[in-house]
MIVOGU-633973 format. One record per residue: residue number from 1; residue in three letters; chain; x, y, z of N, C-alpha, C in turn. Coordinates in nm, 3 decimals, padded with zeros to 5 digits. Layout:
<lolos>
NUM/Ala/A/X/Y/Z/X/Y/Z/X/Y/Z
...
</lolos>
This chain:
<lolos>
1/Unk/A/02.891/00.668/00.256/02.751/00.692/00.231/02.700/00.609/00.114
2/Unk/A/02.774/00.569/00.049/02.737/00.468/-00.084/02.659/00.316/-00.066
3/Unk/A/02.729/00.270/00.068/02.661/00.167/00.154/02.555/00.161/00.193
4/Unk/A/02.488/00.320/00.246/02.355/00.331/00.281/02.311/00.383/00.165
5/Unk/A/02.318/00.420/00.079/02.232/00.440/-00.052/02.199/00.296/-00.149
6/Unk/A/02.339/00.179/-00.123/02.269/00.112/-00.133/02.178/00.002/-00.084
7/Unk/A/02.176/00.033/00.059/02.103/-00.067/00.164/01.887/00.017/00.153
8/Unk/A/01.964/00.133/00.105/01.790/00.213/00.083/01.738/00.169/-00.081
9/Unk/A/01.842/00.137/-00.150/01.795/00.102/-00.293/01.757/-00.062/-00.281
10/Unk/A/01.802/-00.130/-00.222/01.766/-00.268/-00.166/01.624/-00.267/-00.076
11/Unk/A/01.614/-00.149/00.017/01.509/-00.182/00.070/01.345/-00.162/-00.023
12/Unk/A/01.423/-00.020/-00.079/01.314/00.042/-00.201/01.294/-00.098/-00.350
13/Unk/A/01.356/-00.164/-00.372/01.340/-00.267/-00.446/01.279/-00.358/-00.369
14/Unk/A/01.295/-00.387/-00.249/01.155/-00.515/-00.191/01.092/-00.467/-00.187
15/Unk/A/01.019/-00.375/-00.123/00.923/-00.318/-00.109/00.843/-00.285/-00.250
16/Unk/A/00.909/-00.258/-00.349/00.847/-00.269/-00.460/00.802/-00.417/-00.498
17/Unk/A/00.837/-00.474/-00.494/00.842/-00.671/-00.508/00.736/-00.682/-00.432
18/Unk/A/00.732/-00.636/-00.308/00.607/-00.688/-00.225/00.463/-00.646/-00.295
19/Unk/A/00.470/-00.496/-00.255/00.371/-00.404/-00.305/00.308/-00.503/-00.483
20/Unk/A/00.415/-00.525/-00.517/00.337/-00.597/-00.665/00.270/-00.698/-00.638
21/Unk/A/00.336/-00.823/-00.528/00.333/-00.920/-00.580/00.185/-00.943/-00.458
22/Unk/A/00.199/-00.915/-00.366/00.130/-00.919/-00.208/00.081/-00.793/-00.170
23/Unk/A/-00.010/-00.709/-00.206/-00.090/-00.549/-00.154/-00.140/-00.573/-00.058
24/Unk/A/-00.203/-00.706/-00.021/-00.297/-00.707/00.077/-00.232/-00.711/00.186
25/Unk/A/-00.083/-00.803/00.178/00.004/-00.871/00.263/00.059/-00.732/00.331
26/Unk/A/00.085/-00.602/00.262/00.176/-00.585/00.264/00.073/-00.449/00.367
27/Unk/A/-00.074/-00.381/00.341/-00.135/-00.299/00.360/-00.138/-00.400/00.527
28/Unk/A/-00.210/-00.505/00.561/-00.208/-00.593/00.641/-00.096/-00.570/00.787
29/Unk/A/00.007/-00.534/00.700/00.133/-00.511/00.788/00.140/-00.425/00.867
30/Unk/A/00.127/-00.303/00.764/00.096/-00.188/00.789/00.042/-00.147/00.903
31/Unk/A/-00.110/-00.183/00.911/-00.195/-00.174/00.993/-00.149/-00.246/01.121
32/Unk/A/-00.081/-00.364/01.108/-00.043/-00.395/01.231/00.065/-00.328/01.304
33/Unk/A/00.166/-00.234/01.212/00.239/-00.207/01.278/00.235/-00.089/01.326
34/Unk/A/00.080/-00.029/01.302/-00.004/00.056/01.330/-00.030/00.107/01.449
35/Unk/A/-00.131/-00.072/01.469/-00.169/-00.105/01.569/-00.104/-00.148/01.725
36/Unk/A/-00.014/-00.164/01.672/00.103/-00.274/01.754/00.178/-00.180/01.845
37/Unk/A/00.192/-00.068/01.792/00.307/00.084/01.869/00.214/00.142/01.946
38/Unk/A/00.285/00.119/02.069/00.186/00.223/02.159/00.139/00.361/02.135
39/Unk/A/00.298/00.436/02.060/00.273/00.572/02.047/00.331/00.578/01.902
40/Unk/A/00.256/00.574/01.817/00.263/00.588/01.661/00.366/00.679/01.649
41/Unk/A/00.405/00.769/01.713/00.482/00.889/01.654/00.659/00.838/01.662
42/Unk/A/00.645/00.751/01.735/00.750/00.687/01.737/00.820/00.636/01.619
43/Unk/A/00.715/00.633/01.516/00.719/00.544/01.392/00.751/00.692/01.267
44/Unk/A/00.783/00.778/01.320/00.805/00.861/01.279/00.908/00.897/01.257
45/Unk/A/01.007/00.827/01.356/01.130/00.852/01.381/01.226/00.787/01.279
46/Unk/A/01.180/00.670/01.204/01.233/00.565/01.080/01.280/00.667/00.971
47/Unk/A/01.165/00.740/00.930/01.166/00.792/00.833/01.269/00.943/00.841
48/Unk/A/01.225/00.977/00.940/01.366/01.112/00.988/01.465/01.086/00.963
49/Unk/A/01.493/00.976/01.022/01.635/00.935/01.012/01.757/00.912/00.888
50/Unk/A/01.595/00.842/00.795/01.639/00.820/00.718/01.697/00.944/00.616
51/Unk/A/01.568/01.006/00.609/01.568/01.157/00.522/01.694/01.219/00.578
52/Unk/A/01.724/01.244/00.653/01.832/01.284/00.723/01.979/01.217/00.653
53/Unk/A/01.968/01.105/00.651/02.087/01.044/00.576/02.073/01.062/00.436
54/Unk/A/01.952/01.019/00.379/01.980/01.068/00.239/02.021/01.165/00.229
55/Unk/A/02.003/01.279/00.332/02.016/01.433/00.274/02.214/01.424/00.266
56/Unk/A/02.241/01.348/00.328/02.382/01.374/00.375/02.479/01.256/00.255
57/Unk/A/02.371/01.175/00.158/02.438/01.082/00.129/02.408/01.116/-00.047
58/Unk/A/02.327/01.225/-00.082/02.322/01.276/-00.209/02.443/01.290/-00.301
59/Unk/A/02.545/01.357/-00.195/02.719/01.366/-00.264/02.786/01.239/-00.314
60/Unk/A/02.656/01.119/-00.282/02.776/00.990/-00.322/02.692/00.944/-00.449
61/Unk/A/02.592/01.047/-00.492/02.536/00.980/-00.616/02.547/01.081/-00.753
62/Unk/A/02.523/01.034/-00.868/02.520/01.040/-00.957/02.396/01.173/-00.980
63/Unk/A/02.278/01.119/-00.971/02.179/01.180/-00.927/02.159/01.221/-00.835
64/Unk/A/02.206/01.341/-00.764/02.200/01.372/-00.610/02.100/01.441/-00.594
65/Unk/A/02.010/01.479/-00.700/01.880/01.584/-00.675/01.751/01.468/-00.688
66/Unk/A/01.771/01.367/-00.719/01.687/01.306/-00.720/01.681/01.202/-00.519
67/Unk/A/01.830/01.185/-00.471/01.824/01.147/-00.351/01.770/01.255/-00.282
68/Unk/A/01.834/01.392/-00.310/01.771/01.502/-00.177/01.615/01.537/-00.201
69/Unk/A/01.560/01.488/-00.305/01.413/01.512/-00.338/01.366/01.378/-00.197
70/Unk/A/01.405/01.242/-00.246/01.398/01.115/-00.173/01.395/01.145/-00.015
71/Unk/A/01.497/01.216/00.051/01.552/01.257/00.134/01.410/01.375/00.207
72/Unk/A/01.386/01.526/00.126/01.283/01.566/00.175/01.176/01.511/00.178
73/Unk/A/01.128/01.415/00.106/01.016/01.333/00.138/01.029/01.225/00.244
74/Unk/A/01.111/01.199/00.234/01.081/01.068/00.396/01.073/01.200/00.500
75/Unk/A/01.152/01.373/00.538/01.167/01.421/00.638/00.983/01.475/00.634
76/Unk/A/00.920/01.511/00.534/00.807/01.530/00.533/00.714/01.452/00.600
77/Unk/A/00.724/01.302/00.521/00.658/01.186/00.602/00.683/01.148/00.728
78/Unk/A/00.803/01.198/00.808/00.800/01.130/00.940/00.738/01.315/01.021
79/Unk/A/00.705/01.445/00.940/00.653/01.531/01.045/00.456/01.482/01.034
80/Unk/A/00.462/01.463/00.904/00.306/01.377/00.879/00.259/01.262/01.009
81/Unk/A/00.341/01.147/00.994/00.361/01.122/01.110/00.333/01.165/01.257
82/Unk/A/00.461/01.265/01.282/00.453/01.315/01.423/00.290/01.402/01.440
83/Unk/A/00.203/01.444/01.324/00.154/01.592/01.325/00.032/01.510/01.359
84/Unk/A/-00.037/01.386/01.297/-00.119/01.342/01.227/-00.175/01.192/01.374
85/Unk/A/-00.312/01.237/01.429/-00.327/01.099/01.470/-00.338/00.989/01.438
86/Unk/A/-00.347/00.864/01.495/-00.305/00.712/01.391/-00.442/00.713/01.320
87/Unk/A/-00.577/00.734/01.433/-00.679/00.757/01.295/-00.697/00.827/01.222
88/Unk/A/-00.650/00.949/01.159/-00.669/01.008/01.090/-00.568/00.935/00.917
89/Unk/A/-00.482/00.896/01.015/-00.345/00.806/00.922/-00.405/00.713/00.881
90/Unk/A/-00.471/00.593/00.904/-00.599/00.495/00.887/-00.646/00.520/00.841
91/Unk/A/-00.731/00.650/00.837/-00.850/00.693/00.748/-00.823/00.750/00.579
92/Unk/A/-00.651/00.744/00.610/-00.616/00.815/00.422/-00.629/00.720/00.350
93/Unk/A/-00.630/00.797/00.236/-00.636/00.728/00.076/-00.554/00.646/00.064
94/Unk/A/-00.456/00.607/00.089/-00.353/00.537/00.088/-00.378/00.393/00.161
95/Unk/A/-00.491/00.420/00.237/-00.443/00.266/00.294/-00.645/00.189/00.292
96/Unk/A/-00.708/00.277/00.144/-00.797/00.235/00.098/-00.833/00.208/-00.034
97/Unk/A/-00.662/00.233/-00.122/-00.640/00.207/-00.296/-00.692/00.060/-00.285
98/Unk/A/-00.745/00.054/-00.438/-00.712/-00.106/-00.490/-00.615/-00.183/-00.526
99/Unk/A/-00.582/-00.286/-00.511/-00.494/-00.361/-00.534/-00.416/-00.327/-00.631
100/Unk/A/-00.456/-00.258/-00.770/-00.386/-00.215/-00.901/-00.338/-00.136/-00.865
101/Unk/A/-00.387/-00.026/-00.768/-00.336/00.126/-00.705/-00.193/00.078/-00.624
102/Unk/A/-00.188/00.010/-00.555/-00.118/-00.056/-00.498/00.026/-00.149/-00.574
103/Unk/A/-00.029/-00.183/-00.676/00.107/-00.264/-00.759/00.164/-00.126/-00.852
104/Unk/A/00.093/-00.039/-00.931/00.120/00.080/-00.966/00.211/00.128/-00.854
105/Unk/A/00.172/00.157/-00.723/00.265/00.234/-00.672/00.430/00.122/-00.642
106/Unk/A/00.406/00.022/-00.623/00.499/-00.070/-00.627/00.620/-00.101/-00.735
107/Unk/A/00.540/-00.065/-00.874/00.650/-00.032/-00.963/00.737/00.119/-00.968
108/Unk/A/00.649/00.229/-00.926/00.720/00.356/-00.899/00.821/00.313/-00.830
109/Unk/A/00.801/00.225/-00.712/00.915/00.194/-00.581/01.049/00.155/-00.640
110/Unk/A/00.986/00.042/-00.688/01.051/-00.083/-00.778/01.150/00.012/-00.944
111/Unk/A/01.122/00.098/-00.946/01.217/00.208/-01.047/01.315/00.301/-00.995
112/Unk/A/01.249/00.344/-00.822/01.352/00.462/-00.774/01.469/00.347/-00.729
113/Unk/A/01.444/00.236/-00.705/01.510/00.159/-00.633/01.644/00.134/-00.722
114/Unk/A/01.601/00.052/-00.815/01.625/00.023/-00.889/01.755/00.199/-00.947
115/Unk/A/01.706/00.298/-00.986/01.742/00.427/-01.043/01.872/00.452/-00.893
116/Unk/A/01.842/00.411/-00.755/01.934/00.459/-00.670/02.028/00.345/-00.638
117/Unk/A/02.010/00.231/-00.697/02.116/00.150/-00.682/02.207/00.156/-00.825
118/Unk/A/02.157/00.195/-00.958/02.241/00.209/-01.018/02.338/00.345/-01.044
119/Unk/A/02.290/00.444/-00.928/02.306/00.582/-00.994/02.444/00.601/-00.829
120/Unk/A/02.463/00.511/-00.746/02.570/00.507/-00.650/02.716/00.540/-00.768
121/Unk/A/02.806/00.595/-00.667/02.918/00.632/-00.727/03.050/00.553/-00.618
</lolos>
């Protein structure tokens, strides 16, 4: 499980990189990959999965309350997901921040990432 904690601390560190460096690039994406899925809820399924593994991969860290926190939030976000139509998902706050809102949240990323790749055992 140390492998996938650190393949999620790698992903959580680009994604922070992006979010700083590219918001527009990165909101842009988003929307396409939005747009692009026939059945959005499908896209729901990423994040389950994942939460699901963190939940199972907490025992290989240092900080394991900070992965199973990590862990209930992606399982949250993929029932948001399943619960939530794509316009209503479109229409949140989230995908109408400013660019600063956007690099702000990019460094949060860019710290857990960072906090779960050094906190592997």
């Amino acid at each position: 499980m140390g492998f996938f904690l650190f393949l999620v601390s790698l992903l959580f560190i680009v994604e922070g990189v992006l979010l700083i460096l590219t918001p527009k690039k990165v909101l842009k994406f988003a929307n396409q990959l939005l747009d692009k899925t026939k059945d959005a809820r499908i896209l729901g399924l990423v994040p389950l999965i994942v939460g699901i593994m963190l939940l199972f991969a907490a025992s290989s860290s240092a900080v394991g309350w900070l992965i199973v926190l990590l862990g209930l939030g992606a399982i949250a976000k993929a029932v948001y997901v399943f619960l939530t139509p794509v316009a209503k998902i479109k229409a949140s706050r989230w995908y109408h921040m400013s660019d600063n809102a956007y690099r702000v949240s990019g460094i949060i990323v860019l710290v857990l990432g960072v906090i779960v790749f050094i906190s592997r055992i």
